[in-house]
Backbone of each chain as ProteinMPNN parsed JSONL, in Angstrom:
{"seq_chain_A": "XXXXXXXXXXXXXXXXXXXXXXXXXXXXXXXXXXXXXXXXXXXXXXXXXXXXXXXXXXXXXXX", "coords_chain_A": {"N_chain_A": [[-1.862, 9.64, 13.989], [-3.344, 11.568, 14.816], [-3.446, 14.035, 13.679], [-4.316, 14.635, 10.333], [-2.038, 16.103, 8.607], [0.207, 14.13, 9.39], [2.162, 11.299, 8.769], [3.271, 8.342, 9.471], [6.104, 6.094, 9.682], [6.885, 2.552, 11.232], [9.7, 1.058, 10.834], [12.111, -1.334, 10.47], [14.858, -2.198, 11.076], [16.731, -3.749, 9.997], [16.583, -5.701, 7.787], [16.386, -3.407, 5.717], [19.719, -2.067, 4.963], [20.147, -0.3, 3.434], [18.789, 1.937, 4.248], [19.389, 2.041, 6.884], [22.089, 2.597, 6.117], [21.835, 5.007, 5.207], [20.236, 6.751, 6.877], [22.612, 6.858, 9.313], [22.197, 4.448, 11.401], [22.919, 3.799, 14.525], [21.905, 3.075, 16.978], [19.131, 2.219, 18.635], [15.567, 2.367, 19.957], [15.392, 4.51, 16.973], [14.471, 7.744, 15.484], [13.228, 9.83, 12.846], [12.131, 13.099, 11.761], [10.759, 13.949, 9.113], [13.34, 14.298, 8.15], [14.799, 16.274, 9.174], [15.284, 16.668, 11.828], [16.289, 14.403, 14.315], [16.667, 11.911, 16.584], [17.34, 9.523, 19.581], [15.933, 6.747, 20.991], [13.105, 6.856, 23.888], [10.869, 9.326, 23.858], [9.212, 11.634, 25.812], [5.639, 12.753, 25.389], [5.289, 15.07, 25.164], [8.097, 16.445, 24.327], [8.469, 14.949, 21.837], [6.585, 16.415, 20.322], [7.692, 19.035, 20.112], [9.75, 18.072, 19.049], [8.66, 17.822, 16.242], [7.227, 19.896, 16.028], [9.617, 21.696, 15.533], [11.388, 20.592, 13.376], [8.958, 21.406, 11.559], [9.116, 23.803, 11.402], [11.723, 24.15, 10.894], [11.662, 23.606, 7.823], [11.665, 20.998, 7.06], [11.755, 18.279, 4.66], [9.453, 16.211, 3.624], [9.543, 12.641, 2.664]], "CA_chain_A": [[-3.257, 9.54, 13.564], [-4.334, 12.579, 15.525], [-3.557, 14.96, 12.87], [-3.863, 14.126, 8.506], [-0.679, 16.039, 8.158], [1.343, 13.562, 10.021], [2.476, 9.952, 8.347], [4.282, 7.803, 10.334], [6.563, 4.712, 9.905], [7.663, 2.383, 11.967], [10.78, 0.589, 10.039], [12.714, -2.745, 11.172], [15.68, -1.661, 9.84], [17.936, -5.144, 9.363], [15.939, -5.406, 6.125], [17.195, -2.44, 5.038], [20.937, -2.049, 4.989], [20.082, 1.352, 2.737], [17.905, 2.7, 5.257], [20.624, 2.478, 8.063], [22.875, 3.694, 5.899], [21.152, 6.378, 4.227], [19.82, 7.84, 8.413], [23.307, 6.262, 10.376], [21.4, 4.369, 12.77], [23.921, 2.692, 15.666], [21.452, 2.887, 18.605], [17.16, 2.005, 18.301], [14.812, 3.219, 18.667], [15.956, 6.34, 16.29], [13.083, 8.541, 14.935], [13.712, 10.598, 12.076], [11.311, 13.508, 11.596], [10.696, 15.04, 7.663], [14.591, 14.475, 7.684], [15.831, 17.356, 9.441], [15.173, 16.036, 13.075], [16.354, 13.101, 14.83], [16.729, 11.579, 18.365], [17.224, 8.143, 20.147], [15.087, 6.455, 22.706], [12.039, 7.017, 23.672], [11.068, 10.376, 24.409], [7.545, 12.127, 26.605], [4.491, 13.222, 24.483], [6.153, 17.111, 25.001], [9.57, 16.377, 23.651], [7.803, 14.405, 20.581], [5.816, 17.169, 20.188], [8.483, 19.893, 20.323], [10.638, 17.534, 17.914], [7.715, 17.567, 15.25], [7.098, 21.371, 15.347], [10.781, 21.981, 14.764], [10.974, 20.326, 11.815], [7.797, 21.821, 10.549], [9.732, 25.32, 11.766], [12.879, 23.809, 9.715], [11.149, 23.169, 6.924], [12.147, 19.715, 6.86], [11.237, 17.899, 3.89], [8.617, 14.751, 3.768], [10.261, 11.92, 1.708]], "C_chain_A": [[-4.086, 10.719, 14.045], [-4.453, 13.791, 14.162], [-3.702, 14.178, 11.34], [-2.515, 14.754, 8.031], [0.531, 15.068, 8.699], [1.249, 12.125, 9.408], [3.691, 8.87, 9.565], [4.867, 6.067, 9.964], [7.119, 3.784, 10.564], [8.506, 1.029, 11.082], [11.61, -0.404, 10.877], [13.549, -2.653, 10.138], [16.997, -2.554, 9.393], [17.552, -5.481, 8.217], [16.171, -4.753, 5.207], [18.298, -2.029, 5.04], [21.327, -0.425, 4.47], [19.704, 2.293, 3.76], [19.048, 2.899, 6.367], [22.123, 2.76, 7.701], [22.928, 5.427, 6.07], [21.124, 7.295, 6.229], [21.484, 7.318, 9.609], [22.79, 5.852, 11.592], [22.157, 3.078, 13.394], [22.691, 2.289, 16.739], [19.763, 2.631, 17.883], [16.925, 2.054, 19.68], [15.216, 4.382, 18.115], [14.97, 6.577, 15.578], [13.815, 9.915, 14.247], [12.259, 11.326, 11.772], [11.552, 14.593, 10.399], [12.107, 15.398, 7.34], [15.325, 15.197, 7.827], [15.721, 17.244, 11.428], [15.468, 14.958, 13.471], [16.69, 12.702, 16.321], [16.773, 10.238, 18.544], [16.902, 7.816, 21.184], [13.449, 6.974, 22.465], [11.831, 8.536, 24.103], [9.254, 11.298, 24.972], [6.873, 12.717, 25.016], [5.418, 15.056, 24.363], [6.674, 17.601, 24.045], [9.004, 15.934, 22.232], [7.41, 15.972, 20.287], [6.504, 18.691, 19.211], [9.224, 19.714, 19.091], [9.472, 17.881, 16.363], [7.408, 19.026, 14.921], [8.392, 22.039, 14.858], [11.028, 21.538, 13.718], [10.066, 20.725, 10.914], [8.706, 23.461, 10.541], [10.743, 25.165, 10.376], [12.753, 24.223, 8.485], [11.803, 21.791, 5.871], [11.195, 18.996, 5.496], [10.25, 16.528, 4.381], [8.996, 14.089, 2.485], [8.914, 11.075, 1.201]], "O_chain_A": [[-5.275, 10.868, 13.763], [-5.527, 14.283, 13.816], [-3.15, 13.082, 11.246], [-1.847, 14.149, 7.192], [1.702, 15.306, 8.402], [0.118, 11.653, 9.532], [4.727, 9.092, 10.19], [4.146, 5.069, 9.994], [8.309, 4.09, 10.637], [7.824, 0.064, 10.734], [11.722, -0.143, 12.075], [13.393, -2.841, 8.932], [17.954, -2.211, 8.697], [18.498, -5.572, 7.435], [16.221, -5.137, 4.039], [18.024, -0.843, 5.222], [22.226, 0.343, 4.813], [20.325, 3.322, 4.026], [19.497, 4.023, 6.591], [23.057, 3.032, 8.455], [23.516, 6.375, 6.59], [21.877, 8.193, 6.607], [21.283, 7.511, 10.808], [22.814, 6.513, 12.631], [22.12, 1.895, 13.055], [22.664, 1.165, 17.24], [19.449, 2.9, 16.723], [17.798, 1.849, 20.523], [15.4, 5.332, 18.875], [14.477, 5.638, 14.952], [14.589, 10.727, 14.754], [11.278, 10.616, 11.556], [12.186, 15.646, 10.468], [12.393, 16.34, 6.602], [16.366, 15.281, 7.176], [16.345, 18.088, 12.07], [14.769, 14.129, 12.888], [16.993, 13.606, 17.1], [16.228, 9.592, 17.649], [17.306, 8.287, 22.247], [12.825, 7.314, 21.46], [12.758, 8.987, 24.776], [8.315, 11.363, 24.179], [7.431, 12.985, 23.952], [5.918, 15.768, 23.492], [6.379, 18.485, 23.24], [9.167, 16.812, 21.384], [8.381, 16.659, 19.969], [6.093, 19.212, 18.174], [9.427, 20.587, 18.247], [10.117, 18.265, 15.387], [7.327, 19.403, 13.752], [8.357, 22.835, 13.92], [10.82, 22.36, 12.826], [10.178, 20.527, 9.704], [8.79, 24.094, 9.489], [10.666, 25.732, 9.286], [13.508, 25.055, 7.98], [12.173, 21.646, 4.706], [9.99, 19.237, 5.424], [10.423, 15.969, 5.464], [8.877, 14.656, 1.398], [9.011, 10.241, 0.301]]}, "seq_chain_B": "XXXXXXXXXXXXXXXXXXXXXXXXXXXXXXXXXXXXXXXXXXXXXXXXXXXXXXXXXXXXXXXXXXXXXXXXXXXXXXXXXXXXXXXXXXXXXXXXXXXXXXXXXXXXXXXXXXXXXXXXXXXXXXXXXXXXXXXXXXXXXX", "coords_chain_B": {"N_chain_B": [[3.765, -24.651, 9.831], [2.816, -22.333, 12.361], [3.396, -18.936, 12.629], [2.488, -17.485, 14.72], [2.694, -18.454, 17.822], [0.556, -20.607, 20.474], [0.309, -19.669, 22.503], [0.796, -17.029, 22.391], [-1.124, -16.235, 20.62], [-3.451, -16.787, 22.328], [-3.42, -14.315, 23.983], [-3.426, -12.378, 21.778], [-6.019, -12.296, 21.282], [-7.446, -11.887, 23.578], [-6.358, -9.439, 24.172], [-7.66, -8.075, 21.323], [-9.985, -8.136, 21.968], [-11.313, -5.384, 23.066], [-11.339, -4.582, 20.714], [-12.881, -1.815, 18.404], [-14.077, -0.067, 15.932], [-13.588, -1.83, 12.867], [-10.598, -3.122, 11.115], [-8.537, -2.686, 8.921], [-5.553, -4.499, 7.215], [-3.171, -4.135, 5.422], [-0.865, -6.047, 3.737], [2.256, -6.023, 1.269], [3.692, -7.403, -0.752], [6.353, -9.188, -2.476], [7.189, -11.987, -4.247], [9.091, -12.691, -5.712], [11.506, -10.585, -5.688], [11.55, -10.31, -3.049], [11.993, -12.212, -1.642], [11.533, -12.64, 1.721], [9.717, -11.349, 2.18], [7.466, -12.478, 1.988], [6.629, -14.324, 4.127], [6.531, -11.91, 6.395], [3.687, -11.426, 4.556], [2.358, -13.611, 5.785], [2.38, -13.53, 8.218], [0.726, -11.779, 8.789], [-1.322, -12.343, 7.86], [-2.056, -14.267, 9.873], [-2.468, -13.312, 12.001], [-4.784, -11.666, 11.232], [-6.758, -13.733, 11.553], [-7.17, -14.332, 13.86], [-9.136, -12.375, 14.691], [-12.434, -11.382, 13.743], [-12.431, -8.409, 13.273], [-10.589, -7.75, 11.987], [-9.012, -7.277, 9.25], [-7.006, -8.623, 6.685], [-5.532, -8.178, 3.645], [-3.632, -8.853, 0.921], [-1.557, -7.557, -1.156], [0.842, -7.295, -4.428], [3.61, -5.946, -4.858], [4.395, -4.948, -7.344], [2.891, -5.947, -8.889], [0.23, -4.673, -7.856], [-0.02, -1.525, -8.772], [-1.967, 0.691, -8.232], [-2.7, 0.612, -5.594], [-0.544, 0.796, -4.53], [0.432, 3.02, -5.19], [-0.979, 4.771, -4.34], [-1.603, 4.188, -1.522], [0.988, 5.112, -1.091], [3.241, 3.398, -0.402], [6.365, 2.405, -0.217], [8.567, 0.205, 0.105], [8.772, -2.984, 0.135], [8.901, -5.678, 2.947], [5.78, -3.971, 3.505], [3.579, -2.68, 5.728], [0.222, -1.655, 6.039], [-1.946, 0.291, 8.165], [-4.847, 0.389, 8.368], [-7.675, 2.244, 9.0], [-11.699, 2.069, 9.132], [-12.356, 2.744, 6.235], [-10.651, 4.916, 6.56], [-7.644, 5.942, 6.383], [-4.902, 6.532, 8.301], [-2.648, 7.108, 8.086], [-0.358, 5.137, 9.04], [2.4, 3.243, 8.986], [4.127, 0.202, 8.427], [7.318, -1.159, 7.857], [9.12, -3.99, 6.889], [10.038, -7.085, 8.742], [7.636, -7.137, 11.224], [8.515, -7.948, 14.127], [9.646, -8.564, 17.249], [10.537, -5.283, 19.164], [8.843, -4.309, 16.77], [6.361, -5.534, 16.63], [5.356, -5.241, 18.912], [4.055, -2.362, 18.41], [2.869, -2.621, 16.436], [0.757, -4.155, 17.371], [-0.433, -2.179, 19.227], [-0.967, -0.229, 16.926], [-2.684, -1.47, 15.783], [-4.883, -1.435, 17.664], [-5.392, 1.314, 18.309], [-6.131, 2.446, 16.115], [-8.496, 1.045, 15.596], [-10.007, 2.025, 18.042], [-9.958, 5.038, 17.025], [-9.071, 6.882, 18.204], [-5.896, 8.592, 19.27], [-4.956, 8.809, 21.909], [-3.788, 11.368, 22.795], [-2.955, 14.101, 24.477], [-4.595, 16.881, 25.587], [-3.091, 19.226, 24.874], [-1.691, 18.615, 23.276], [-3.058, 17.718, 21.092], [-4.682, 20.302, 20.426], [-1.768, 21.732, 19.701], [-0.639, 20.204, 17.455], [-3.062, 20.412, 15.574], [-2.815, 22.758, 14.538], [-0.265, 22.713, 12.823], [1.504, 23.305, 10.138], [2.216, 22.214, 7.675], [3.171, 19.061, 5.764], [4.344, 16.853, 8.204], [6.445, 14.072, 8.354], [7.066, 11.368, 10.097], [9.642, 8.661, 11.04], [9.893, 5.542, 12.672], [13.045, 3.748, 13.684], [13.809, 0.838, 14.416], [15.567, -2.257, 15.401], [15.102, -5.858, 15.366], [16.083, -6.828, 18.294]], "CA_chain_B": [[4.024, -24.4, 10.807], [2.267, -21.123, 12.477], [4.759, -18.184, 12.942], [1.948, -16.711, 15.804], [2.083, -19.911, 18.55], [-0.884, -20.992, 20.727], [0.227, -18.735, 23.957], [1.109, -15.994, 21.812], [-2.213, -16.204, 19.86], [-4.723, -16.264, 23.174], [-3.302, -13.033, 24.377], [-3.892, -11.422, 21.006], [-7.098, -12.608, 21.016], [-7.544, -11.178, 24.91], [-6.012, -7.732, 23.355], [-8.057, -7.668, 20.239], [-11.713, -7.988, 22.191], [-11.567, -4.696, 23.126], [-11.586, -3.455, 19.374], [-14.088, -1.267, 18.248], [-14.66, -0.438, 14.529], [-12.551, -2.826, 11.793], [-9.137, -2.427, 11.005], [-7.752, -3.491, 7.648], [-4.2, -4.547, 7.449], [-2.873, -3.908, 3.751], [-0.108, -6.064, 3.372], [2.748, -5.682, 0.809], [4.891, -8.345, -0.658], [6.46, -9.295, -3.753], [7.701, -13.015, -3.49], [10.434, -13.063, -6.847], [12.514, -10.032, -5.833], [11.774, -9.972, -1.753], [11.11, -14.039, -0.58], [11.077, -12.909, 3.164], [8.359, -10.58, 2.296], [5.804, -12.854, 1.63], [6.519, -14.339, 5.335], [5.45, -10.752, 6.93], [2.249, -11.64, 4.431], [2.022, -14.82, 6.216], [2.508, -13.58, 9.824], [-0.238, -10.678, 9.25], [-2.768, -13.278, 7.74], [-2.789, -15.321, 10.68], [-2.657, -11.876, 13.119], [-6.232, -11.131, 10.816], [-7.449, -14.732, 11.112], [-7.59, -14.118, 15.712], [-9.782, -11.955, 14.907], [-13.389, -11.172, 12.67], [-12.623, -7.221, 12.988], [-9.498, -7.54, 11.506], [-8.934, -7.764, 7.903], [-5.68, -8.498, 5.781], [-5.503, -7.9, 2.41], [-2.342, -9.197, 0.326], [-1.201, -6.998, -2.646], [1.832, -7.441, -4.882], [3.867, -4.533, -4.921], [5.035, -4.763, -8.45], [1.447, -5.964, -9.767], [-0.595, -3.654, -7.651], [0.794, -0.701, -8.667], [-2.365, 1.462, -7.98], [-2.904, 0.523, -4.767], [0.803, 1.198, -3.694], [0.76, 4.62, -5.505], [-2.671, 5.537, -3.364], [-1.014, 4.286, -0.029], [2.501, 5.651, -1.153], [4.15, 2.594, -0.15], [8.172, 2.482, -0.972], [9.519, -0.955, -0.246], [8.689, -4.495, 0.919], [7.352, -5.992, 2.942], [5.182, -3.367, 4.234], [1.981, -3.128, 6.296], [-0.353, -0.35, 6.351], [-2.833, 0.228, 9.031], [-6.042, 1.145, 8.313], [-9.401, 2.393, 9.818], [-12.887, 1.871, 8.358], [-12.826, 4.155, 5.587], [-10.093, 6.405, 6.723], [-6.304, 6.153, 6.196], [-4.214, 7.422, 9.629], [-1.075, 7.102, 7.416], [1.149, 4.341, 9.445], [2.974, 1.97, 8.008], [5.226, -1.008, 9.199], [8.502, -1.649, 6.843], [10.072, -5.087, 7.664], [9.164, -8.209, 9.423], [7.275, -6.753, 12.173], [8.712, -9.142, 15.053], [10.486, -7.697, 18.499], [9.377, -4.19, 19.484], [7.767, -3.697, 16.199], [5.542, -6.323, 16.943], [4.145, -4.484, 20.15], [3.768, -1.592, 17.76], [1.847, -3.314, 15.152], [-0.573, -4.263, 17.743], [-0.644, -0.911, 19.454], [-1.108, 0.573, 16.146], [-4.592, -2.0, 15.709], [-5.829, -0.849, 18.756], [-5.676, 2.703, 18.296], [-7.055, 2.586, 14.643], [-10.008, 0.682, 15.659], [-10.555, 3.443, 18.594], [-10.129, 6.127, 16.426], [-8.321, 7.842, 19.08], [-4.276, 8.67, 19.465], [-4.873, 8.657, 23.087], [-2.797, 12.347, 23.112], [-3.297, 15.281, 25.597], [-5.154, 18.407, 24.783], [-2.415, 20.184, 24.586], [-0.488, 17.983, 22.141], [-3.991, 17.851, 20.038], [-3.988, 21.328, 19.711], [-0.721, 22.074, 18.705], [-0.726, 19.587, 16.054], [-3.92, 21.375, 14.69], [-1.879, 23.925, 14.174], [0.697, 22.221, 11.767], [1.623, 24.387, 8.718], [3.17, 21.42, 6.549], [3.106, 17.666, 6.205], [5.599, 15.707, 9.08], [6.622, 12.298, 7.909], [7.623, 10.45, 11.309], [10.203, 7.411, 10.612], [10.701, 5.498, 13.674], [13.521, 2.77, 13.099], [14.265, -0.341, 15.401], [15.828, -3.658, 15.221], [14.354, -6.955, 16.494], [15.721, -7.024, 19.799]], "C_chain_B": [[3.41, -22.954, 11.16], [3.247, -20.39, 12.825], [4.057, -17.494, 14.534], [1.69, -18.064, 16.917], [0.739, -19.825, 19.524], [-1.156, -19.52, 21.86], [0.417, -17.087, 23.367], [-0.839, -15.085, 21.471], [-3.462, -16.033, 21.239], [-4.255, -14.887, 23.559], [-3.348, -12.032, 23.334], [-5.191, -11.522, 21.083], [-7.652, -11.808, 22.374], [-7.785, -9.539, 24.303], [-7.26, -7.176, 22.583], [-9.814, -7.669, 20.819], [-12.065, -6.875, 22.698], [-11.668, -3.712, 22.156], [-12.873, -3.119, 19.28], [-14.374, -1.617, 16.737], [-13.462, -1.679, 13.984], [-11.501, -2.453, 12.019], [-8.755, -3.851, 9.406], [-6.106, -3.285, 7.776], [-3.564, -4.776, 5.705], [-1.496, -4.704, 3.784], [0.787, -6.342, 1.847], [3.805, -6.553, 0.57], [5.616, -8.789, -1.85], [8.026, -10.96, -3.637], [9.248, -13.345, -4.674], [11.701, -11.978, -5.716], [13.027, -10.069, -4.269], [10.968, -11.517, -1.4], [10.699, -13.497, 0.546], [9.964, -11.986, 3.299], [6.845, -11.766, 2.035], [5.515, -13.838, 3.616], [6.023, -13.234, 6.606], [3.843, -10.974, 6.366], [1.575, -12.599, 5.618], [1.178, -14.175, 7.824], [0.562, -12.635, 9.822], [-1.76, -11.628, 8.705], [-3.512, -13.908, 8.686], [-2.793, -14.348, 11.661], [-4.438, -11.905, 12.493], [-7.083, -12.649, 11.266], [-7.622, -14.943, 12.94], [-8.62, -13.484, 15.495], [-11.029, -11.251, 14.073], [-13.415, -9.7, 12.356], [-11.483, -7.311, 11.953], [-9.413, -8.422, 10.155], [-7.665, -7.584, 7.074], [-6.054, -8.862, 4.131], [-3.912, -8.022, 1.699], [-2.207, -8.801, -1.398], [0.031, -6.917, -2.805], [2.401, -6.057, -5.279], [3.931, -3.978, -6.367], [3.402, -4.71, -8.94], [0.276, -4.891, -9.612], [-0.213, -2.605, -7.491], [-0.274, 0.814, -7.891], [-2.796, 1.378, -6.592], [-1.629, 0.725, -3.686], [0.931, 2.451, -3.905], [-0.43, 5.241, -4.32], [-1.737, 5.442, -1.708], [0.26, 4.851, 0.385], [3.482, 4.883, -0.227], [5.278, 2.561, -0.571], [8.722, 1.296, -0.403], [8.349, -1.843, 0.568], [9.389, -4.989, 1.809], [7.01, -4.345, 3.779], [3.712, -3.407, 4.414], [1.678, -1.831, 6.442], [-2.07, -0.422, 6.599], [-3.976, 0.696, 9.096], [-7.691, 1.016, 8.706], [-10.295, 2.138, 8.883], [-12.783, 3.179, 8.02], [-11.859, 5.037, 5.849], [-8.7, 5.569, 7.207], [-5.189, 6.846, 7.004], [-3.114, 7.717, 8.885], [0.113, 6.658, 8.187], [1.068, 3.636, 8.665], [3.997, 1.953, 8.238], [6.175, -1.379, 8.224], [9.336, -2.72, 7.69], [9.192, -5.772, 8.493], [8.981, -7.238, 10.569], [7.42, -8.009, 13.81], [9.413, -7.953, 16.358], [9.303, -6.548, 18.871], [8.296, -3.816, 18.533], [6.941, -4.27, 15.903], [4.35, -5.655, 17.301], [3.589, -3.345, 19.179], [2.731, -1.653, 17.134], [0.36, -3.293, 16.047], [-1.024, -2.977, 18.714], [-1.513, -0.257, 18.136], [-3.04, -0.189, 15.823], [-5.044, -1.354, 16.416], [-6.501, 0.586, 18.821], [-6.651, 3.208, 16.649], [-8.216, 2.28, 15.136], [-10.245, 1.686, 16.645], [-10.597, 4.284, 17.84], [-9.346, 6.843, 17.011], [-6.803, 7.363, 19.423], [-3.73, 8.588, 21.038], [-3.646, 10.012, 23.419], [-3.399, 13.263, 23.814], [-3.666, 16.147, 24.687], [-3.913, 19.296, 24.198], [-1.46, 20.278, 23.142], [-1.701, 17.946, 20.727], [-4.04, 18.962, 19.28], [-3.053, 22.42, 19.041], [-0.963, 21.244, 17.517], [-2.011, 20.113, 15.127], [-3.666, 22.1, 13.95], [-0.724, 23.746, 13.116], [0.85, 23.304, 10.807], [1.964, 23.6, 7.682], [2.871, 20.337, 7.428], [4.569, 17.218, 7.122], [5.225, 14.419, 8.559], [7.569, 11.833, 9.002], [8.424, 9.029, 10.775], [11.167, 6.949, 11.918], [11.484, 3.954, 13.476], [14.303, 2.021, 14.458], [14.996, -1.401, 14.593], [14.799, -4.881, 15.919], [14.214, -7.076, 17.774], [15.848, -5.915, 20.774]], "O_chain_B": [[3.462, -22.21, 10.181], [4.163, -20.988, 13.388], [4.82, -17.063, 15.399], [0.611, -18.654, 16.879], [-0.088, -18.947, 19.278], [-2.101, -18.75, 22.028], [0.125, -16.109, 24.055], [-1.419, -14.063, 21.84], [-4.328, -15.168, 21.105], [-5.187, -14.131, 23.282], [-3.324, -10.854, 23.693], [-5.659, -10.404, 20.867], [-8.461, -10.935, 22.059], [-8.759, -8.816, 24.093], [-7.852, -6.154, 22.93], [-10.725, -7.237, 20.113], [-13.26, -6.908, 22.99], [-11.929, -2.52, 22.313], [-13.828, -3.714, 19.78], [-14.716, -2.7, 16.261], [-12.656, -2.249, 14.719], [-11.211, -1.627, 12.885], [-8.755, -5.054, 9.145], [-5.515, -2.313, 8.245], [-3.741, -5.818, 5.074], [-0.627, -3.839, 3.893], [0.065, -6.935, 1.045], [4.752, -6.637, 1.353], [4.728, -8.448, -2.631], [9.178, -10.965, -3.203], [10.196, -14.081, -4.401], [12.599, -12.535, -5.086], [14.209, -9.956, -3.944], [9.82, -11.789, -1.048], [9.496, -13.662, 0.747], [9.341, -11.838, 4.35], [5.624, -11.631, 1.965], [4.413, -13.907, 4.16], [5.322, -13.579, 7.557], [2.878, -10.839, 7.119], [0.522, -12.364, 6.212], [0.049, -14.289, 8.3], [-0.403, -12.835, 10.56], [-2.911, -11.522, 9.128], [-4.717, -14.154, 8.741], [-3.456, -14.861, 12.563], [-5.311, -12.164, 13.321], [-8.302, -12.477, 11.263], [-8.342, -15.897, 13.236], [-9.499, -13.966, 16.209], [-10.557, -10.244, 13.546], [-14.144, -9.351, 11.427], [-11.752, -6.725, 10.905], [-9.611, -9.62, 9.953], [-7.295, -6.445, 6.792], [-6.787, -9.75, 3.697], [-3.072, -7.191, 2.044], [-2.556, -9.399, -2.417], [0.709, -6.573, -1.837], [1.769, -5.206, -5.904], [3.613, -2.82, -6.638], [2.809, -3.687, -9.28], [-0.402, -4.367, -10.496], [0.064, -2.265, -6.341], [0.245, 1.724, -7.243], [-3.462, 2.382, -6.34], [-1.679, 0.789, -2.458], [1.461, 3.156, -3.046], [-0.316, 6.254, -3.63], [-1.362, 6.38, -1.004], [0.668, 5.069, 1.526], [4.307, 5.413, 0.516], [5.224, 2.765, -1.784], [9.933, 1.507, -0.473], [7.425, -1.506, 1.308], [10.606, -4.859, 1.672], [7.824, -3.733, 4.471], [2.856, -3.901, 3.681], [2.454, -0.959, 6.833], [-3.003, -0.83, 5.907], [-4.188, 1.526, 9.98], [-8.523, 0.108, 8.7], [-9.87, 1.954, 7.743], [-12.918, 4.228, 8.649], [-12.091, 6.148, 5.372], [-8.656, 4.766, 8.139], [-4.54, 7.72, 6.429], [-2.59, 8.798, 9.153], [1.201, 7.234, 8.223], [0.201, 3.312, 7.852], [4.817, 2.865, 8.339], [5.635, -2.219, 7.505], [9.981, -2.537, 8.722], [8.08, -5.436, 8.902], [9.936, -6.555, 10.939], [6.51, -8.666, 14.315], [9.569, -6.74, 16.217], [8.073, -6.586, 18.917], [7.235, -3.279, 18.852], [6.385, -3.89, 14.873], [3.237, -5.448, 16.818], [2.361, -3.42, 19.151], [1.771, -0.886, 17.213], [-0.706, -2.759, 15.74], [-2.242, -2.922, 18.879], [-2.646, 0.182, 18.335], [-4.126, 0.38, 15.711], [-5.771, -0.471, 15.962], [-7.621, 0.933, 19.196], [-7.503, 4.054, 16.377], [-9.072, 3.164, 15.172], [-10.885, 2.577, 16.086], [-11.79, 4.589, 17.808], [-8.755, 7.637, 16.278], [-6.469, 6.222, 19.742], [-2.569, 8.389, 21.396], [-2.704, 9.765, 24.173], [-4.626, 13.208, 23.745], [-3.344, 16.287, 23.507], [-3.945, 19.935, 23.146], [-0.917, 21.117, 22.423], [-1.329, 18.11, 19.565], [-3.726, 19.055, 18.093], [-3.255, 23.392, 18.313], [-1.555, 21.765, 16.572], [-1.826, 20.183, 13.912], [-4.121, 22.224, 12.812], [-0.3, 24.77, 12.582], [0.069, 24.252, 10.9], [2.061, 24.195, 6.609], [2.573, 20.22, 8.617], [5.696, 17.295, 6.634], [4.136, 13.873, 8.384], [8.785, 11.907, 8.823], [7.745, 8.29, 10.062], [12.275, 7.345, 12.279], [10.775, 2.999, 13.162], [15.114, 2.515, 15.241], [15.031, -1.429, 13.363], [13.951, -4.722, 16.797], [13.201, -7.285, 18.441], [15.556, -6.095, 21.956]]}, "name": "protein", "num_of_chains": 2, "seq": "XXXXXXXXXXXXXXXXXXXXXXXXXXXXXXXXXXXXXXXXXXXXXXXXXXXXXXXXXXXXXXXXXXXXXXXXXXXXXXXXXXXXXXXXXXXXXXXXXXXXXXXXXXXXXXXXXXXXXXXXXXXXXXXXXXXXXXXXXXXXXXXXXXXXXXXXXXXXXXXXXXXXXXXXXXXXXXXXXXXXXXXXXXXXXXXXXXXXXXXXXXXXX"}
């Protein structure tokens, strides 16, 4: 919410069977960022941070 | 039967008296193709009904098509969290129960502040963005 370029979902993903296909998700919490970033657990404001400009670096797509 | 029980329900109610502006809760359900979606409607009705800031709104995904294209919703059930007047862009896919419970009501709290509660430093990097990030963080129940 801090920025308008940023969307965020948070997904309960036994509902979706596609969804934890589609990202292979064994472990939660897993955070997928613009689809070219990912990580499990929780991780400091920094690391978030860090994760979110690499993907913008990437040029990770937004689905 | 209530899905939010009594002990559950005073400590939202505790939580929720420190809101500020509104908070609308858009939920998203479509009861032919997705039954257990209209139970997320349920849960978030009686989440809005603790409290007079908090407002739920129940649109059919299939029927309300312009109101899913505007919020760019993609499946059922989903909830999407919004400020007076202004659109943060979360949104809850799936019964919101377990951690993404706490979330849900995290995510009220911070809407009605207005504020992400993030460090300067993390503010102004993200200023700085060059392109949209789409965050997708995915749990289970327990």
């Amino acid at each position: 919410m801090q920025s308008e370029k940023i969307s965020a979902d948070g997904v309960e993903v036994t509902g979706f069977p596609d969804l934890a296909r589609k990202y292979a998700i064994s472990s939660v919490p897993k955070t997928v960022v613009s689809e070219s970033v990912e990580f499990v657990g929780a991780v400091p404001e920094s690391m978030l941070l860090e994760h979110v400009q690499r993907a913008v670096e990437t040029g990770g797509l937004v689905s | 039967m209530a899905l939010i029980g009594e002990d559950v329900a005073a400590q939202l109610r505790d939580e929720f008296a420190s809101l500020k502006d509104p908070v609308e809760l858009a939920v998203f359900s479509q009861a032919l193709a997705d039954p257990g979606s209209e139970q997320v409607r349920r849960l978030i009705e009686e989440l809005a009904a603790l409290e007079p800031r908090l407002t739920a709104r129940s649109y059919n995904f299939v029927l309300d098509k312009e109101r899913v294209e505007e919020l760019g919703i993609a499946r059922t059930p989903a909830v999407a969290v919004l400020g007076s007047g202004k659109d943060y862009g979360i949104r809850f896919y799936g019964m919101p129960s377990g951690y993404e419970f706490g979330s849900l009501i995290d995510a009220i709290l911070l809407v009605s502040m207005g504020e992400s509660g993030l460090g300067q430093e993390t503010r102004a990097a993200l200023d700085s963005l060059s392109r949209p990030v789409h965050i997708q963080v995915f749990s289970t129940p327990t």
